[in-house]
DSSP file (Angstrom, degrees, kcal/mol; ACC not computed):
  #  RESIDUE AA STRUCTURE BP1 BP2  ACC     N-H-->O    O-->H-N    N-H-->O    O-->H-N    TCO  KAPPA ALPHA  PHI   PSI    X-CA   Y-CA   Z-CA
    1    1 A X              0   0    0      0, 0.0     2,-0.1     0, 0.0     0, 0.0   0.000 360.0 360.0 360.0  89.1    0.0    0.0    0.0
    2    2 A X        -     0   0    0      1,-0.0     2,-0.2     0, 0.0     0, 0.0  -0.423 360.0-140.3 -63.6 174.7    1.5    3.4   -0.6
    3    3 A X        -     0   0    0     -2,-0.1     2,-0.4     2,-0.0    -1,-0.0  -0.761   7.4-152.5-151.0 146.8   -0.1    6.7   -0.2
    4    4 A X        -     0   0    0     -2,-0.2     2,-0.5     2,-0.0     0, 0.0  -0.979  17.0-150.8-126.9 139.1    0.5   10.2   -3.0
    5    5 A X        -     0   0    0     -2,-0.4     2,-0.7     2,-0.0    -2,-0.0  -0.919  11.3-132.2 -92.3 127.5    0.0   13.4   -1.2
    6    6 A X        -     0   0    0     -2,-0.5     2,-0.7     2,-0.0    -2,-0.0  -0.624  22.9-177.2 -84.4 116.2   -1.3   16.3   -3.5
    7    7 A X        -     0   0    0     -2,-0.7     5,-0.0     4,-0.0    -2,-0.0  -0.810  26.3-129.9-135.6 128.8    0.3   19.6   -3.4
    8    8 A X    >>  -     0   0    0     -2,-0.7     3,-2.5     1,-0.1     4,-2.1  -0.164  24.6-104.6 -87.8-166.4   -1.2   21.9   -5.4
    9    9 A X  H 3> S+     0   0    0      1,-0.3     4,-4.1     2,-0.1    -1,-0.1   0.850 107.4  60.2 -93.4  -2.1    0.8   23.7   -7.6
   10   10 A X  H 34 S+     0   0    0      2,-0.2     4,-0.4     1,-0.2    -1,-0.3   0.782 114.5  50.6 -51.1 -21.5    1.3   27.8   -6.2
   11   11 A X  H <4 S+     0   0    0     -3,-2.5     3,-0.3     2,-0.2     4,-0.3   0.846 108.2  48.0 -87.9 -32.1    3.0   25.8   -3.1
   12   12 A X  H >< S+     0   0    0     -4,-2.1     3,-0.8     1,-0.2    -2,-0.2   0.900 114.5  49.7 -81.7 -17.9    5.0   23.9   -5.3
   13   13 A X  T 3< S+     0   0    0     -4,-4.1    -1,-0.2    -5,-0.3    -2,-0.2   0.521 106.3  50.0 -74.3  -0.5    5.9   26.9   -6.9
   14   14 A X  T 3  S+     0   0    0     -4,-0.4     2,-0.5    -3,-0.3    -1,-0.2   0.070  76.9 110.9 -89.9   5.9    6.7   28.7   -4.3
   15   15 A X    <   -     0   0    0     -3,-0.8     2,-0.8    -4,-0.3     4,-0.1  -0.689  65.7-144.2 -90.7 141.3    8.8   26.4   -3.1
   16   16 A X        +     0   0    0     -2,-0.5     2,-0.3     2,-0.1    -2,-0.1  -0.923  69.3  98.1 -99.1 112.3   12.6   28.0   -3.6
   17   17 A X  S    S-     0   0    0     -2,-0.8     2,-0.5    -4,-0.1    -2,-0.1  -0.764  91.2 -89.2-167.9 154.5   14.2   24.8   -4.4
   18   18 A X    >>  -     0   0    0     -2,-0.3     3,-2.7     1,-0.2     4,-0.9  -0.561  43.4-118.6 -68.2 123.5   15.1   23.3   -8.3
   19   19 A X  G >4 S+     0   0    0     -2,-0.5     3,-1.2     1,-0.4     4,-0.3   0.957 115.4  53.8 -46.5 -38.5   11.8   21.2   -9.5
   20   20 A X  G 34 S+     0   0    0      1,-0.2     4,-0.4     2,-0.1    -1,-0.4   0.984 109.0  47.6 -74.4 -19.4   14.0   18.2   -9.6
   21   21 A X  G <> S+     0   0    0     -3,-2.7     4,-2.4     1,-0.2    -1,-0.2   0.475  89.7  78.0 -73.1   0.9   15.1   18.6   -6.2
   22   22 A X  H XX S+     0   0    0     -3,-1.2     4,-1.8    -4,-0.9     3,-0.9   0.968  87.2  58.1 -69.6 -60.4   11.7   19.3   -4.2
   23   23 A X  H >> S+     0   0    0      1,-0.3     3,-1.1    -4,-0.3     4,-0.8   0.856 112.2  48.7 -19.8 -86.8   10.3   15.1   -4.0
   24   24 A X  H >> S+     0   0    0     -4,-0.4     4,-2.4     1,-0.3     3,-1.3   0.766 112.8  43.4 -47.3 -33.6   13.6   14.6   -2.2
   25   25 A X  H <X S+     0   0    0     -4,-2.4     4,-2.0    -3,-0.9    -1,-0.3   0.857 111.5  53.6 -74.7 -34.2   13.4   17.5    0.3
   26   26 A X  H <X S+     0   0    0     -4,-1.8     4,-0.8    -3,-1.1    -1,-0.3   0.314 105.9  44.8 -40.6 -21.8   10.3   17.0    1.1
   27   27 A X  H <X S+     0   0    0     -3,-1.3     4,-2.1    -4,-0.8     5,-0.2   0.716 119.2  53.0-106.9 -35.9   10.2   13.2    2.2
   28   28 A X  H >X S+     0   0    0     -4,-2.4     4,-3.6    -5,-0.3     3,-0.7   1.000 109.0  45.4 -45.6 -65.9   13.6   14.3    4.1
   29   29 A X  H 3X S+     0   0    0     -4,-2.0     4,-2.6     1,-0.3    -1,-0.2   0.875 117.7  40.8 -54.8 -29.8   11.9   17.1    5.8
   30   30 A X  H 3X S+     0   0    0     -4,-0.8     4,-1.1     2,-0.2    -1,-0.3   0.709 113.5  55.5 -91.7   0.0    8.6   14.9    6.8
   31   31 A X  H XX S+     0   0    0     -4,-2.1     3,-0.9    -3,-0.7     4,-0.7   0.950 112.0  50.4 -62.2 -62.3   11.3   11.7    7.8
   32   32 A X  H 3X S+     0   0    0     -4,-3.6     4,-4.1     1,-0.3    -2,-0.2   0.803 116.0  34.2 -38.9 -57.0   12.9   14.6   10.1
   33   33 A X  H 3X S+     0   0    0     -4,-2.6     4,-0.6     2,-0.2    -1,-0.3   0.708 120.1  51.1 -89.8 -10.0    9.5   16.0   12.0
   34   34 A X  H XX S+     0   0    0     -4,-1.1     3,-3.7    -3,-0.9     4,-0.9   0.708 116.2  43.8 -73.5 -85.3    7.7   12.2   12.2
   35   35 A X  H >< S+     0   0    0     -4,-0.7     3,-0.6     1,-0.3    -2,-0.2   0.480 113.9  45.0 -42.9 -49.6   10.8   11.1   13.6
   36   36 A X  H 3< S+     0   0    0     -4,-4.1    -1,-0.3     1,-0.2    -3,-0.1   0.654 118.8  49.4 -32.6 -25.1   11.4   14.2   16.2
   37   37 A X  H << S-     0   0    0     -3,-3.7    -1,-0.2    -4,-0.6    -2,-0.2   0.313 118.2-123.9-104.9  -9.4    7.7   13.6   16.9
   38   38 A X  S << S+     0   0    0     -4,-0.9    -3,-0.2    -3,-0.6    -2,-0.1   0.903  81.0 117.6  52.7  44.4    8.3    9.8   17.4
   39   39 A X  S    S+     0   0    0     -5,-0.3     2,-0.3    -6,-0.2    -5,-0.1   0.779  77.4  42.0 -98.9 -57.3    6.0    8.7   15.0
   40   40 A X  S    S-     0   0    0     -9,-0.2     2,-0.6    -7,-0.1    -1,-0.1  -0.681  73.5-136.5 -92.8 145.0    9.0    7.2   13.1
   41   41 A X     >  -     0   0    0     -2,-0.3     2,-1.9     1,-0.1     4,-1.2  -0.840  40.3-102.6 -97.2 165.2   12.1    5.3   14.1
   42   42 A X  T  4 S+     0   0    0     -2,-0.6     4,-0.2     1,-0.2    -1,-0.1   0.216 118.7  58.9 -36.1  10.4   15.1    6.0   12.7
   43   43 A X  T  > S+     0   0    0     -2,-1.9     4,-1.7     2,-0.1     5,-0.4   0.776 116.0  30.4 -75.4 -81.5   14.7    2.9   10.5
   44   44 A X  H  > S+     0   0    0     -3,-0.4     4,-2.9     1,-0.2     5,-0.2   0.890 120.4  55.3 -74.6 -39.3   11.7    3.8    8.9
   45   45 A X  H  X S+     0   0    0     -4,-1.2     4,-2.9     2,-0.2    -1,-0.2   0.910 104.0  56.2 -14.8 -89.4   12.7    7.6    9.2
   46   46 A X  H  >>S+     0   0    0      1,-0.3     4,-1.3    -4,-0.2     5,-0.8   0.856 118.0  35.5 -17.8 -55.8   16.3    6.7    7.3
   47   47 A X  H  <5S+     0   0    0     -4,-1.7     3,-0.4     1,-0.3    -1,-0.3   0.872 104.7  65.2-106.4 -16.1   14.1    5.2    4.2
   48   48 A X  H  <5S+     0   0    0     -4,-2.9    -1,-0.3    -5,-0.4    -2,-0.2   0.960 111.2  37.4 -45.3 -64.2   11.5    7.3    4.2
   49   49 A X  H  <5S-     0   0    0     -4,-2.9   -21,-0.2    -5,-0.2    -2,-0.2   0.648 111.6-120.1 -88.5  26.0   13.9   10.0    3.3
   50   50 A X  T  <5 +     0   0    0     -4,-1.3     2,-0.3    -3,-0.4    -3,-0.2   0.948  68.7 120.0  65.8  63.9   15.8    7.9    1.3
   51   51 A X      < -     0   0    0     -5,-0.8     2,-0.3   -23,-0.0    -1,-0.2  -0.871  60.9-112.9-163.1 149.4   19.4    8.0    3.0
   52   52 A X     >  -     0   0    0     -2,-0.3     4,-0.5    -3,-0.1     3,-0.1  -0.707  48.9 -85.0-100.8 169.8   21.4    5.3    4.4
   53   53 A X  T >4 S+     0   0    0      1,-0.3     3,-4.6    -2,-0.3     4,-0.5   0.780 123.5  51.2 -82.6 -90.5   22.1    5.2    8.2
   54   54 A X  T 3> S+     0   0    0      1,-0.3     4,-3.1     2,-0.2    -1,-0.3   0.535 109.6  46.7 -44.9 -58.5   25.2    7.7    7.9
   55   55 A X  H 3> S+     0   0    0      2,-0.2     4,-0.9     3,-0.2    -1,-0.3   0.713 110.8  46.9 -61.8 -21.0   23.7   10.0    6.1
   56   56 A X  H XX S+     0   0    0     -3,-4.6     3,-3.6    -4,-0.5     4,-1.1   0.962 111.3  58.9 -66.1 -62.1   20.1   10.5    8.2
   57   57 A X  H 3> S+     0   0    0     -4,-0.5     4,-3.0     1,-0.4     3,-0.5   0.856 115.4  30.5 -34.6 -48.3   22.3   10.5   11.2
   58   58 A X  H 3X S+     0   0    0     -4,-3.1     4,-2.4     1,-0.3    -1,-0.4   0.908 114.2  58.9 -84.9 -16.4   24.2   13.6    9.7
   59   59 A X  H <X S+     0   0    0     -3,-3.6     4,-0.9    -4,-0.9    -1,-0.3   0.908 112.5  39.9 -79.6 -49.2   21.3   14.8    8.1
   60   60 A X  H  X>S+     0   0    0     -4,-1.1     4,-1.3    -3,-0.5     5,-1.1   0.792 115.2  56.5 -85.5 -42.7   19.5   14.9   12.1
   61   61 A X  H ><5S+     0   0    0     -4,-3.0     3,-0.8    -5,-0.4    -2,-0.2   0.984 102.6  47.8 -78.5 -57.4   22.9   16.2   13.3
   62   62 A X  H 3<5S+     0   0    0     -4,-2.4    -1,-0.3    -5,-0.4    -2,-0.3   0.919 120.1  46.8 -46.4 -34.9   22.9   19.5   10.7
   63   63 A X  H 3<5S-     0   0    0     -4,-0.9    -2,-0.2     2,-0.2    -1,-0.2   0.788 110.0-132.9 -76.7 -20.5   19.3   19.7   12.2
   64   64 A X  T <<5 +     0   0    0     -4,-1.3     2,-0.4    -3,-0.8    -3,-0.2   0.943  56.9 141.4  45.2  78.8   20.4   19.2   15.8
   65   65 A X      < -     0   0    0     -5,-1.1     2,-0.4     3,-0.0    -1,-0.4  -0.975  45.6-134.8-136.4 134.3   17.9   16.8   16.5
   66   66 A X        -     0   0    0     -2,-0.4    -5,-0.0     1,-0.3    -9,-0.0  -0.604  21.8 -93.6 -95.0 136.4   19.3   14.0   18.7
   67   67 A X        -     0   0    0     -2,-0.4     2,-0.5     1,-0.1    -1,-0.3   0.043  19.9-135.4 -45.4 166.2   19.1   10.6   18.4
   68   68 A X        +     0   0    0     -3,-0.1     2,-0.5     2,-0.1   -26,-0.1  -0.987  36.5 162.2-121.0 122.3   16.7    8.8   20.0
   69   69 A X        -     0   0    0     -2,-0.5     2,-0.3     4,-0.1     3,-0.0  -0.998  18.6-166.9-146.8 126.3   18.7    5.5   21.6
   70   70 A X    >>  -     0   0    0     -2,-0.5     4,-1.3     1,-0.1     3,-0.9  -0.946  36.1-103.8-125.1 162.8   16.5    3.9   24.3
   71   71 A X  T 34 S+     0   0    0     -2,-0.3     4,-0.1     1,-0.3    -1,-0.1   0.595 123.6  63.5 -51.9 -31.3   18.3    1.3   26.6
   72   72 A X  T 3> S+     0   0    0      2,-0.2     4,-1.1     3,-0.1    -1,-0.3   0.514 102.6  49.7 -79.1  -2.5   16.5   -1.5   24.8
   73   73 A X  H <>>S+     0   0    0     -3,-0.9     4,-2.1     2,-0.2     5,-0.6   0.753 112.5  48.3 -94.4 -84.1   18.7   -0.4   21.3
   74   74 A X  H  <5S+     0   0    0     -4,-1.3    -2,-0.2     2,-0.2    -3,-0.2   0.533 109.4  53.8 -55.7   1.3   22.1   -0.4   23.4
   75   75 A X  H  >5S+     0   0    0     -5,-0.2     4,-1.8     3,-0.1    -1,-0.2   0.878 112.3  41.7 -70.1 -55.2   20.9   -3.7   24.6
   76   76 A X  H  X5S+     0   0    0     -4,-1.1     4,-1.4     2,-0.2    -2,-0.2   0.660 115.1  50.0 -15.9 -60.5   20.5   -4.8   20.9
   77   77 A X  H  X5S+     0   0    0     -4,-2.1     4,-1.6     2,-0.2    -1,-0.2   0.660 106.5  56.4-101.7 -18.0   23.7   -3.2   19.8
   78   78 A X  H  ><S+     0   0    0     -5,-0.6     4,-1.8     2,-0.2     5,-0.3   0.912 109.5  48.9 -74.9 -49.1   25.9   -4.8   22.8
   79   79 A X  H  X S+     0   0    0     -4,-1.8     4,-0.6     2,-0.2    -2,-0.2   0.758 107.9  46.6 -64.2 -27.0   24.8   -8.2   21.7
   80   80 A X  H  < S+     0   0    0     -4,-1.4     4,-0.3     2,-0.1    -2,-0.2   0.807 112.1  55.6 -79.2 -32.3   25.4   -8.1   18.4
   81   81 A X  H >< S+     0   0    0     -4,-1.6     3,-1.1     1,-0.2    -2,-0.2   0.959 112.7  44.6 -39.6 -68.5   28.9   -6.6   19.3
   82   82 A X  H 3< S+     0   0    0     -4,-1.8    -1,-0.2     1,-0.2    -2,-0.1   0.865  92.4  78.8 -49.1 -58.2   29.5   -9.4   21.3
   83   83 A X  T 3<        0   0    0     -4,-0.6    -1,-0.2    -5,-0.3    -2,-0.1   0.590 360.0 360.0 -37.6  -8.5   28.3  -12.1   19.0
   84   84 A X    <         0   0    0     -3,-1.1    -1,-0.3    -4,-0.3    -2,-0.1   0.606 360.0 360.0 -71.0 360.0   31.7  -12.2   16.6
């Protein structure tokens, strides 16, 4: 199931950004505020806006929006450390 959002088109023309660049800035910018909001996690966040890990991360970091790491994540990431 996917979903199209309509914008009509005076917003998308007002939008200051180069036509081929708007789609992407736009699924970045709504990955950014579901995730801030905690609606996403940084998973589904990451491919929503179409980035690999490194790059949401720095993408979040230029926003100064802090990860979100809950104790059950550093549990997760300690066991697979461990696991070699």
């Amino acid at each position: 199931m996917g979903l199209q959002i309509s914008i009509s088109d005076s917003i998308l023309q007002a939008i200051r950004l180069p036509e081929q660049r708007i789609e992407q800035e736009l699924l970045q910018e709504l990955a950014i505020a579901l995730y801030t909001q905690n609606v996403l996690s940084f998973g589904k966040a990451r491919e929503l806006a179409q980035l690999d890990k490194y790059e949401f991360g720095q993408l979040l970091a230029q926003r100064r929006v802090f990860r979100h790491y809950s104790s059950e994540e550093l549990d997760d990431d300690l066991t697979y450390a461990r696991s070699e």
